[in-house]
N, C-alpha and C positions, 0 to 999 in steps of 0.2 A: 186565680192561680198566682202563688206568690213566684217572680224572678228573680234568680241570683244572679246579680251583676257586678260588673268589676266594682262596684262601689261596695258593696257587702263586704269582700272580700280585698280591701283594697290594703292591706298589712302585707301580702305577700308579692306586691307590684315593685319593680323600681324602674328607674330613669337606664337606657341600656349608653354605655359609657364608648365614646368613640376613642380611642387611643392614636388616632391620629391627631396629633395638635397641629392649632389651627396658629397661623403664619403670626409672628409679633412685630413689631417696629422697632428694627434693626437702623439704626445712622450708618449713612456711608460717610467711611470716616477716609478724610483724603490726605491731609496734612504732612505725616511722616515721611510719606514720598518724595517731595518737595524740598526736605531741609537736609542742612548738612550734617550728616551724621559722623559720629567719630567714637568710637572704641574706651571705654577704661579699664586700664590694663591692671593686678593688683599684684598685691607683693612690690610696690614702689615707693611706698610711705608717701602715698597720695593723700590729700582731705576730702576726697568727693568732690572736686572741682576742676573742672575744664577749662583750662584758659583757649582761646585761638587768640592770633594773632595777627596784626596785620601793618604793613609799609606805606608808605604816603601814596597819596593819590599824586600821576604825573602833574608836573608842573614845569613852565616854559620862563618862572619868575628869577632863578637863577642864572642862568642864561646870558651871555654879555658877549660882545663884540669884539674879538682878538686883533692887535695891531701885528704886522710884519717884526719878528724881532724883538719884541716889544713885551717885556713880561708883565700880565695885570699887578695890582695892587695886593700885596697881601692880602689873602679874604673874597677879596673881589672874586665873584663868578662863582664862589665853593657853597656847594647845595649840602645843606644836612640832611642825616640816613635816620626818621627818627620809627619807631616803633610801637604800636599803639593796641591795646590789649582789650577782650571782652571775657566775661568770667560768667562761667555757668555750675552754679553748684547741685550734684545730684540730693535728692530728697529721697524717702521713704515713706511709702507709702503701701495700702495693703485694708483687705477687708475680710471677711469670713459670714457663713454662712452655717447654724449648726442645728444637726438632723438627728431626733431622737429615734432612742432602738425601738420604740413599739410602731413610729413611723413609717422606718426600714423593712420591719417584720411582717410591714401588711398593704404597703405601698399596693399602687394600681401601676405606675410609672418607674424608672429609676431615678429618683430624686437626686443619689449622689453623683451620677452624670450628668440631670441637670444643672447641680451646683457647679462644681468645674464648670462647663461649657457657660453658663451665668453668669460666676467671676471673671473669666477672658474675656469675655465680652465687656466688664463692666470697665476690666482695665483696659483695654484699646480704646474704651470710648474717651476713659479719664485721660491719656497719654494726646490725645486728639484735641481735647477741649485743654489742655494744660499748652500746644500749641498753637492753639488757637487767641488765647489770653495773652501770649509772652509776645504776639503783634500785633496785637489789637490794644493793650494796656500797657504793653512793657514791663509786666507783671506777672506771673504765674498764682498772686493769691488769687481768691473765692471775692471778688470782688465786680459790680454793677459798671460796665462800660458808659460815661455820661458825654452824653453828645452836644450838650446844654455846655461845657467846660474845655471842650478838647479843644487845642491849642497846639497838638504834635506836629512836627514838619510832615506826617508820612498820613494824614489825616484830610480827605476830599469829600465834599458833599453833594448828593446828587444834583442836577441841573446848575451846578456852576454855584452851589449856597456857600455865601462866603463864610460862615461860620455857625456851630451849633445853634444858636439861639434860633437865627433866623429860620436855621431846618427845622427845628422844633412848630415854629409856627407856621410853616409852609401848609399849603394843601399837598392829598397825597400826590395828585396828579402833576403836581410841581417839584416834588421831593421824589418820584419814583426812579430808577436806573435809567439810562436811555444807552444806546452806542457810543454816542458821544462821549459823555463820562468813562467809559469804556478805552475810549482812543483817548480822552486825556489824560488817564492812568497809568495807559502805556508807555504814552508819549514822555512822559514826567519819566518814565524809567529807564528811557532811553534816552533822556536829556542827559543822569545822573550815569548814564553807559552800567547798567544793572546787567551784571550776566544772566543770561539765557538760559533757560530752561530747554531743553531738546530745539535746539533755534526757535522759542518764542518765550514769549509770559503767560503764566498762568490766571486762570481766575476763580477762587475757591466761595463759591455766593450758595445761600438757600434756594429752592424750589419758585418761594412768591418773588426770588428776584431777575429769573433768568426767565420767569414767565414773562416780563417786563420787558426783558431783550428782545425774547422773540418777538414779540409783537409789535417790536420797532420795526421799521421797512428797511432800516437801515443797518440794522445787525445782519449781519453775512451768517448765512446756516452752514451746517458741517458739511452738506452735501458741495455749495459752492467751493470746498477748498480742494487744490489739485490732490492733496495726501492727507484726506480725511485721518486716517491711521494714523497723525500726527498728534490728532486730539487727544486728552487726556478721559482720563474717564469720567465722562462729564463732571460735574458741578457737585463739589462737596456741600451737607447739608447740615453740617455741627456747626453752627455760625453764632458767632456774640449779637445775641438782640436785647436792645430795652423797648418792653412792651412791642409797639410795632413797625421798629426802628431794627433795621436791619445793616450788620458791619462784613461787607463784602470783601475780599482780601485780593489784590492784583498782585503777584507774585515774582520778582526773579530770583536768581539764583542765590544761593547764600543767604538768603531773607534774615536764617533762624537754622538758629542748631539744635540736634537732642543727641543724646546718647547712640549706639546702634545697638542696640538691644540683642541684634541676631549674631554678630561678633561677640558680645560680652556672653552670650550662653554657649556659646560653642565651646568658649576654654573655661568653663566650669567655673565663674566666677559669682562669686555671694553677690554680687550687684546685680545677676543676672536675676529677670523674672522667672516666678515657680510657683505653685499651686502645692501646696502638701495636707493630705488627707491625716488626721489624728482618729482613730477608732478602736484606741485600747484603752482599758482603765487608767487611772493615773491618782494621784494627793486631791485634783480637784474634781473627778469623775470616779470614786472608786468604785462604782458599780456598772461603770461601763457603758452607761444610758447614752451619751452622748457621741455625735460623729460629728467632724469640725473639719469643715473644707474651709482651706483659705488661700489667699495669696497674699504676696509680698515683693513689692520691687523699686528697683530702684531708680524713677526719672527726674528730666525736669526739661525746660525748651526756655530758650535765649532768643532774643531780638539780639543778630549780629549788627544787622547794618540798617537803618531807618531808611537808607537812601534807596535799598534796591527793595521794595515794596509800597504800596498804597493801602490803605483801609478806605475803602467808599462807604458814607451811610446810606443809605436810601429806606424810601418808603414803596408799599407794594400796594400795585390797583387790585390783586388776587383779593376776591373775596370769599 
């Protein structure tokens, strides 16, 4: 007796399709928090450039000894007011994403809400890693962080390495984070009187580097502090690595500036970011075929002050 089994018939089978999607790897992106932000305003015949500004550091070098009666020397004793500038100029930037009409017409998914929710994503990540680069390089280009070269005042190497080469050739176990390096980050920021972040410094490190910490005896857990709630949300994970050479950021205040983004869209400003959907014919679609999510906006992030930050390199025991 012959059997018909799903094999015979197997043209009218398919895969049954769960429409619930399954979780993706999202960065917790920490950065923008941290920096100083500030507004640009339009209608000022501005170039796209932020200067801030800033006054001398106190000094006790002017300073001189007054006689009774007795007027100093011309000059003598008189402190100059001098005024010292940093410049951050906004950029443009922007990507798109484009969804044809027989796609649209027979979707299983909303494709065009994934693209929007896609591009947001893609630009918070880029706005993150754009200030991640401007203190780790002092640069915002697309360029490899080399730890073999660095030479910047604001640049520490795990376990006291006194300079790239020699991290380079360290073991991991010699190169990994400890507490220590930790307290000497700090310490260094507080030599330089770095403001404070919510009365403390921050520390913006990956996953394989905080696993490092904890596992020190000497790293203090959130639970030991009187106002836990003080901590920030843990440990950002967008961090500058070459290969497995990882650039941790000890933070105070003023570090780095960006834009406010949420100021510049309130007043309806062409700098502000936007997402605009095209889904009409047009000279170069005239049949309509095409749906065109994109976005457009306008950042960029400054290294203010060398002084009030650290980059630590380290290497990670995580395997």
């Amino acid at each position: 007796m012959a059997n018909v089994t799903t094999g015979s018939v197997s043209s009218q089978f398919q895969a049954f399709f769960s429409k619930s999607l399954l979780e993706r790897q999202i960065p917790l992106l920490q950065m923008e928090q941290f920096a100083q932000k500030v507004p640009y305003p339009t209608k000022t015949g501005g170039n796209r450039t932020v200067r801030f500004f800033r006054f001398d550091n106190p000094s006790i070098a002017s300073i001189i000894s007054l006689s009774e009666g007795t007027s100093p020397t011309a000059g003598t004793g008189e402190r100059q007011l001098t005024l010292s500038t940093v410049e951050a100029t906004l950029e443009q930037f922007g990507s798109s994403i484009v969804l044809t009409d027989v796609l649209l017409a027979t979707e299983l998914f909303n494709h065009l809400a994934q693209a929007t929710k896609q591009l947001g994503e893609d630009a918070a990540l880029h706005a993150d890693t754009l200030s991640h680069r401007a203190l780790v390089l002092n640069t915002t280009a697309s360029t490899t962080a080399g730890t073999t070269v660095s030479t910047s005042s604001y640049v520490r190497y795990a376990q006291n390495g006194t300079n790239g080469t020699n991290f380079q050739a360290a073991s991991t176990a010699n190169a990994s984070m400890t507490a220590l390096d930790l307290l000497d980050a700090a310490t260094a920021l507080k030599v330089n009187r770095a403001p404070k972040i919510k009365d403390g410094y921050v520390l913006v490190a990956p996953p394989q580097v905080t696993r490092d910490l904890m596992n020190d005896d000497d790293f203090l857990r959130v639970s030991s502090y009187s106002t836990p709630e003080a901590i920030y949300k843990a440990f950002g994970v967008n961090t500058e690595a070459t290969g497995s050479n990882f650039a941790s950021i000890v933070l105070g205040g003023q570090a780095f500036g960006v834009p406010h983004m949420t100021a510049v869209a309130a007043t309806g400003s062409p700098y502000a970011p936007k997402v605009t959907i095209l889904d009409a014919p047009d000279k170069s679609d005239i049949y309509g075929q095409r749906t065109i999510a994109s976005f457009k906006t306008f950042y960029t992030a400054k290294q203010l002050n060398p002084a009030f930050y650290r980059v630590v390199w380290s290497k990670s025991n995580f395997a």
